[in-house]
Structure formats: C-alpha cells, structure tokens
N, C-alpha and C positions, 0 to 999 in steps of 0.2 A: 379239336384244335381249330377245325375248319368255322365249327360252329362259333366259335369264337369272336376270330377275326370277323364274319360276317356281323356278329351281335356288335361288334366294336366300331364297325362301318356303318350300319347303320344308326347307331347312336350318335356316332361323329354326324353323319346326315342328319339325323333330325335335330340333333346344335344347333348344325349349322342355318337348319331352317327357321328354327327359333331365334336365333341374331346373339347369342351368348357367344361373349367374347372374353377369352381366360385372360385372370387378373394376372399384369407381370410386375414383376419385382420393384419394377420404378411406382407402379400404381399404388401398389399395397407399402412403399414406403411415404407416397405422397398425402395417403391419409392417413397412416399413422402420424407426421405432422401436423397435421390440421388437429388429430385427437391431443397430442401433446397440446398447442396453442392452445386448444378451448378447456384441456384441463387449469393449465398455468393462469389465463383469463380467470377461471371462475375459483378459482383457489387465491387470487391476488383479491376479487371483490370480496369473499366471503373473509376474508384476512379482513379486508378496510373495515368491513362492517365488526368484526368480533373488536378489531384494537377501537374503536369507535364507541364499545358497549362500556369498556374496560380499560377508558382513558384516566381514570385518575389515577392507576398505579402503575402505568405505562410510563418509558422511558426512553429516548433515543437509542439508547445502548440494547434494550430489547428489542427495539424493533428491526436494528442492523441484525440483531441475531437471529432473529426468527427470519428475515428473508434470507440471511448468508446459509443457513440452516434449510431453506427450503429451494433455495434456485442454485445452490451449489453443486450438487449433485448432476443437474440437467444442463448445467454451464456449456455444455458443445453448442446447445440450441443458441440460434444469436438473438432471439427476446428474451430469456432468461441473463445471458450474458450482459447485456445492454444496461436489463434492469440491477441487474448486480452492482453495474459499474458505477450508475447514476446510483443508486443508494449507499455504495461507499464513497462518494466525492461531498455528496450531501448531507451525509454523517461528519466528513472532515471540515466542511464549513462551518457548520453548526459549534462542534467540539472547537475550532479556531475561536469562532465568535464567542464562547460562551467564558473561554481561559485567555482572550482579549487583555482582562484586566492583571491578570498573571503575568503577562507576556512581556511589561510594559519594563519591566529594568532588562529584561533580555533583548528586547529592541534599544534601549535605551543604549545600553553595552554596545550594542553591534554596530550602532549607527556610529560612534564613539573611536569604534574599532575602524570602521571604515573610513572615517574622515583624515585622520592619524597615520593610517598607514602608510601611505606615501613617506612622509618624513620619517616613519620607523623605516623601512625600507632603505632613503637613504642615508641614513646616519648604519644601518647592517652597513650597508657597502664602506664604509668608513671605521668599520673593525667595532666599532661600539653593539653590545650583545643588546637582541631584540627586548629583551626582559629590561636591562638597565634605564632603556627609553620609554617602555611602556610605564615602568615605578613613576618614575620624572613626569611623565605628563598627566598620572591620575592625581599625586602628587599638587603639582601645579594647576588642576582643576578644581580639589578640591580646596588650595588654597585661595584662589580669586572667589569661589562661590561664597565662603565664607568671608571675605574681605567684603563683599557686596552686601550679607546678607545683614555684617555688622555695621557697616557704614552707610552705606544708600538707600538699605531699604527702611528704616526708620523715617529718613528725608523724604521716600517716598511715600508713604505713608501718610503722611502728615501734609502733604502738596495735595495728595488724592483724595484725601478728606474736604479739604479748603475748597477743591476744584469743587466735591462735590454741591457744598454749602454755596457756592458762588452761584453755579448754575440753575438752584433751584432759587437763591433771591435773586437774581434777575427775570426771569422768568415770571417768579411772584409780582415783582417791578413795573413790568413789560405790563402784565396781567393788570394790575391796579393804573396804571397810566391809560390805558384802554379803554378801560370803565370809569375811569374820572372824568371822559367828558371836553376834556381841552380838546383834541383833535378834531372833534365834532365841533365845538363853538366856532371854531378854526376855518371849518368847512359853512359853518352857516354866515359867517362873518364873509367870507367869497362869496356866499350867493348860491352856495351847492346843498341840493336837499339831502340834508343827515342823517335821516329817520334809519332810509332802510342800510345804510352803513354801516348803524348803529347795531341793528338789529344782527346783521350779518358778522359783525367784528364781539361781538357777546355769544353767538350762538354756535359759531363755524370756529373764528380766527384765534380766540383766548383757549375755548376746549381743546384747541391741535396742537396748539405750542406747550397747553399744559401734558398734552399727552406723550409731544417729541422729549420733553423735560423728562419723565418718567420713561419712557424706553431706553433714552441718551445716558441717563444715572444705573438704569438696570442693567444697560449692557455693558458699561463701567465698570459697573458691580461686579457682574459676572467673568471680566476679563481677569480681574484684578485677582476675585477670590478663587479663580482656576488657577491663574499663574503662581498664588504664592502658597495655593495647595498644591500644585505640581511638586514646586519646589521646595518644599517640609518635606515631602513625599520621600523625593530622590535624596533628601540628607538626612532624613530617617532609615532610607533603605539599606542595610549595610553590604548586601547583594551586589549596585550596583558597581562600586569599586573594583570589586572580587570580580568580577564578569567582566568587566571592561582591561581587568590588567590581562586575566588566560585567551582573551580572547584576541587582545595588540598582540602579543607574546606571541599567539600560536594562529594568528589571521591566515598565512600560507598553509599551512596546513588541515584547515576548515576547509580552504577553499577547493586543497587537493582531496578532502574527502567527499566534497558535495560531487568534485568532476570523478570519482571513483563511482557511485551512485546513479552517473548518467549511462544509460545501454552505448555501447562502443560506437552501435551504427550511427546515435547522435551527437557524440561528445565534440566531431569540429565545427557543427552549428552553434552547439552551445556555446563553445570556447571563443567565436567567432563572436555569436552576437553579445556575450556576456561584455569583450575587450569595447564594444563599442559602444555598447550602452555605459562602462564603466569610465570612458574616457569622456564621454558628454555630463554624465549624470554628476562623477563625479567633482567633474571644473564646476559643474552649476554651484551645487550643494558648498563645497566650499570657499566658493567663491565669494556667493551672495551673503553667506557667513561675514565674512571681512568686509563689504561693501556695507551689508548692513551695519555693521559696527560704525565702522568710519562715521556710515551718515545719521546713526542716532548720536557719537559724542559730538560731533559736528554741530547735529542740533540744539542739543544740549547748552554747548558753548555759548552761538549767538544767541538763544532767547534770555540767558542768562547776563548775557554783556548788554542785550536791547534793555533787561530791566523791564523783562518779561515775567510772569509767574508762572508756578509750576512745570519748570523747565527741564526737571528730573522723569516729570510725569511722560511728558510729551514725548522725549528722548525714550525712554522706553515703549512707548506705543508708537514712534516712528522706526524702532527695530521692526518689530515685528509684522507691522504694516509694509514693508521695503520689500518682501516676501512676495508683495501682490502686485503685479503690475499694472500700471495706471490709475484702479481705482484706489489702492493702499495710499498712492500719494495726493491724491482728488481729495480722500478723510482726512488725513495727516494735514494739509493745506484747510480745512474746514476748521478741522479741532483747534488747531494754531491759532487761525484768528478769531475764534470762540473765544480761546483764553487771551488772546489779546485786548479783546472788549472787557473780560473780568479782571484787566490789568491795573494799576496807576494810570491816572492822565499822564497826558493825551491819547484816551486809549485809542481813537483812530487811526495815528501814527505807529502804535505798539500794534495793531491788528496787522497795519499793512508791512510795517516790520516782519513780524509773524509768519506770515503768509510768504513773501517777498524771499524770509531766511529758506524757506523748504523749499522753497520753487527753485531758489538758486542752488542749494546742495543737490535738490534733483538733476538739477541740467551737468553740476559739475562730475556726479556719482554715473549717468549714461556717458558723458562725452570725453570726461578722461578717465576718471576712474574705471571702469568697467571695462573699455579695450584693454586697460594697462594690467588688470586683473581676472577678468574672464578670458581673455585673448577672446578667441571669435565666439559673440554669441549664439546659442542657438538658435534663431534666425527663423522666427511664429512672423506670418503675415501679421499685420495688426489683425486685419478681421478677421482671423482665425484665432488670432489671444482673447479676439473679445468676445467672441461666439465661448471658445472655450471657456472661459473665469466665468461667465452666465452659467451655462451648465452646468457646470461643477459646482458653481455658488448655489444652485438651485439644488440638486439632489447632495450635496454633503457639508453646508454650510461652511463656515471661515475655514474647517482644513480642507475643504474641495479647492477652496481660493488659492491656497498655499500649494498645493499639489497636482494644481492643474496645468503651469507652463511645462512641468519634467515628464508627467504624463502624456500628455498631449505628444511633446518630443521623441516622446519611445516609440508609441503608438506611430507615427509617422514617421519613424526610423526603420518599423518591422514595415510599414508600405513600400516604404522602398525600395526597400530588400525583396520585397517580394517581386515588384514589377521590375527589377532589373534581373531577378534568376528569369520570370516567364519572358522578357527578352529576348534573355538568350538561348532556350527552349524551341520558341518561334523564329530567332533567326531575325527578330525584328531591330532595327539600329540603338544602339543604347542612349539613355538619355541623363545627359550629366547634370545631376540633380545641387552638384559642389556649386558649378555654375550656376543653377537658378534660386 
C-alpha cells in the first residue's frame, strides 16, 4: 500500500514536471464543438457538390429535405439551427413565388374583402346579416363589370385603335416634313448654314422620334393587352365570386384566426401595429379608389365636351395613373395634349384644352377633393416621395410606382414606433412626430 501511494507521487511529480495538464469537462466539450462545426461544414460542401452533380432531377422540395433531414437531429447546435431556419424561409419564398400566379383570385378576394369591410361592418351594426351585404356587393360588382365590359369597352377599343393609327401617322408626317427639306430652305433663305442640321435632324432627330413612336405604341400595347387580359381573367374565374363572398362573410373571424396563430408574448404588438397600419393603409387604398374614379369620369367628360378625341381612352389611363404621385399626372398631362394635337382643328387650342382639363381636375382632386375624402393625408416630404417613386420605379416597375407611397408610409410608421419605444427605454424626451 505504501508502495503505492509513493509510485502515485511520484508519477504525479513527474506530470507535473512534464507540464501535462488534465483535460476538464469544459475543454473536452469545447472541442467536441469544434469537431461537430467541421463535421456540419464539410458535410454542407460535400452536399453543394453532390446536388451540383445531380441537378437535373433535383428539386426545391428535396433539397429542404435532405437538409430538414440532416441538421434536424443536431438542431440544439445554433449553426445547424440558423441553417435550418434560413432554408425553411427560403424554401417558403421560392414555393410563394412560384404559386404567385395561383394566388391571384385569392389576393384578388381578399383585397375585395378588405376594402368592403367597413361598410359590411356597419350595416352588421344596423341588424342587416354579414352574408346578406356580402351577396349585394359581389352581386353589384359583377354587375358594373359587365355593364362596362358591354358598353365602354367596345368604345374603347375602337378610340385605342384610332389612337394608335394617329400616332404612328404623325409621326410618319413629322418624319416626311423633315426630310422634305422646307425647314432647311427656311434656314438657308435666313442666312443659316443648313448642311449640318440637315445632317443631324436625318441621323439623330427622325430615328428618336421614330423610336419614341414605337416604345409609346408598345407600351400602349402592353397596357392595354394586360388590363383586358386581366379582366377576361377575373370574369373567367368563377373562384373569384366564391372567395370574395366567404371571405366579406367571415372577414372577422380570419382575422381572429390569424391573431390566434400569433405566440401570446406578441399578440399586443401585433394588434397594436396591425390597427395602425389598418387605419392609414386602409383610408389610402380606399380613398384613392373614389378619387381616382371621380378624376378619370371628370376627365373623361371635359375632353369629351372640348371635342377632344379618344376621351374614353384617356379617362381610363388617368385612373390608373392617379395611383402615382406627380409623375402619373406629368404622363396624364403629356398624353392629353398628344391627343389633342391628333384632334380636330384648332388642334393647338384642343392640346391646351387637354392639358389645362387635367391640370385643373388635379388641383381640384388635391385641394378639395382629397381633404374632403382622405381626411389627413399621409404626409411623404416631397423629397422623400420622389426619392421613393425613383426607387421603386427602378427595381419593380409601374407596380413599384403604385406601391411605393403605402409602402414607404408603413416602413416609416415601424421607424417611429421604434424610436419613440428607445425613447422611452433611455429616458430620453419624446418626440411628437403628429406635430412634425
């Protein structure tokens, strides 16, 4: 026994002379971590490289499953975690993006559902059953649609055809008066050398206008043959009726199932910011609805009494223009006296007509109409609407344009929610943003 203790002291001595230092529990778990990470690393590269061999019968849906399959297991670790979560958020955009086109009477429905519901709402409070006002207004939707589709859109049609025939023989017009030569006799008869004018007004100034002529008809085109493929679409769809009646009908309780689905700890954020975004987002979206109305039959009317043409056309592309702030009416005023020059003489008088009717329905659509029907606007600096509509128009084309004043407003709704909770966190004085 003595022998023992002494062989065990000295063994302990000579450790300790050697500098061996026993591994403890924290160590031998800190590289076991490190051996998980370099396993999970080189199990993720040899993964990239096999689905990489073996992409032509690969598919989204395998690939969420092969990693839900291989980092599920080791989910406490927070890289594996992390990577899980990123590849189930990236799988669900992908699967959104890709049933997009699916989606669209089910957006269609809801947005339908949302605008309505106020007035369903309060006509309930008025003893009238949610169902009986939802029938009535799909009802009365689809009877204006088809009232339009029988009556205006034929007119339209036939305006947008002419339009297009006008534009390209002017154009031609312009082009042939150009190159005949008068303008230049014109200049040499003044005393001004023509040559390179000539040169310049042939080579630069006929090729641009013949090519604005050809963007100006294709984007025409393309307006024209989206919107009344839209609209086949949605009178084809028998879906959307159906969707849009369960959905007025049972809006209150969609809306108590989404806040059932939120975790408790966040349900009075949610609820919170859901009422404010609904009470802004809302007044816009229907607002600008009935404003736009207004100021396309508006326009409609005076180019019609000016003994303007294609006045059915305009009116529909000053709805939808009315969407954009600033530059929708900058087009709208372009297009106007476009078609006023392709009108009846005096067409200078019908241009400035043209132009004159939109500028004044604009002034009257900001300065009465729109207090009297947005109540307070949402209230974008200009340079921050104009910065925004650039943006937007650059990364998502015409519906960035349309979606950029509501967006914009949210986004700067959650700022200020933010910096008035850190506020009062720091203790710092509040800043009343109603004020500014």
């Amino acid at each position: 026994m003595a022998k023992n203790t002494v062989s065990s002291k000295k063994s302990s001595k000579t450790g300790d002379q050697r500098g061996d230092v026993p591994a403890t529990p924290s160590t031998l778990s800190h590289i076991a971590q490190n051996h998980l990470n370099i396993i999970i690393i080189a199990s993720i590269v040899l993964l990239v490289i096999f689905l990489y061999t073996i992409q032509i019968v690969i598919s989204p849906f395998l690939i969420l499953a092969v990693i839900i399959f291989i980092l599920y297991p080791i989910r406490q670790n927070i890289v594996a975690r992390r990577l899980l979560w990123v590849s189930i958020l990236l799988f669900i955009f992908w699967f959104l993006y890709m049933i997009s086109g699916v989606m669209v009477p089910l957006i269609i429905s809801f947005g339908m559902a949302y605008i309505f519901n106020p007035l369903i709402d309060h006509l309930q409070k008025k003893k009238i059953p949610r169902w009986v006002t939802a029938l009535g207004l799909i009802l009365t939707v689809i009877t204006v649609i088809v009232l339009i589709l029988l009556m205006l859109m034929p007119l339209v049609i036939q305006q947008f055809n002419e339009l297009l025939q006008g534009i390209t023989s002017a154009v031609a017009d312009i082009g042939e008066w150009l190159r005949g030569g008068e303008l230049f006799d014109r200049l040499e008869a003044a005393g001004v050398p023509s040559e390179n004018i000539r040169n310049f007004v042939n080579t630069e100034i006929v090729p641009t206008l013949e090519n604005f002529s050809l963007l100006f008809l294709q984007a025409m085109f393309d307006f024209f043959v989206g919107l009344s493929g839209m609209i086949t679409h949605l009178i084809n769809l028998v879906t959307v009726p159906f969707l849009s009646f369960f959905l007025m009908k049972d809006f209150p309780a969609v809306k108590r199932r989404v806040k059932i689905m939120v975790h408790d700890d966040f349900q009075p954020d949610v609820v919170y910011y859901y009422r404010k975004i609904d009470k802004m987002l809302g007044r816009y979206i229907r607002g600008y609805i009935v404003l736009a109305s207004i100021n396309a039959t508006l326009a409609g009317l005076l180019l019609w009494i000016f003994g303007i043409k294609y006045a059915a056309v305009i009116a529909i592309i000053t709805f939808f223009l009315d969407f954009i702030p600033y530059f929708g009416l900058i087009l709208t005023m372009i297009i106007a006296g476009v078609v006023g020059f392709l009108s009846e003489p005096p067409v200078l008088l019908r241009a400035l007509l043209a132009v004159s009717s939109i500028g004044a329905l604009a002034i009257l659509e900001n300065y009465v109409l729109a207090p009297f029907i947005l109540g307070r606007p949402i209230g974008l600096h200009p340079v921050v609407l104009i910065m925004t509509l650039l943006i937007f128009g650059f990364f998502f084309g015409i519906p960035g344009l349309i979606i950029a004043l509501p967006t914009t407003a949210i986004i700067i709704l959650f700022a200020k929610e933010w910096d008035i909770r850190r506020r009062e966190k720091l203790g710092l004085t509040p800043v009343d943003y109603e004020q500014l």
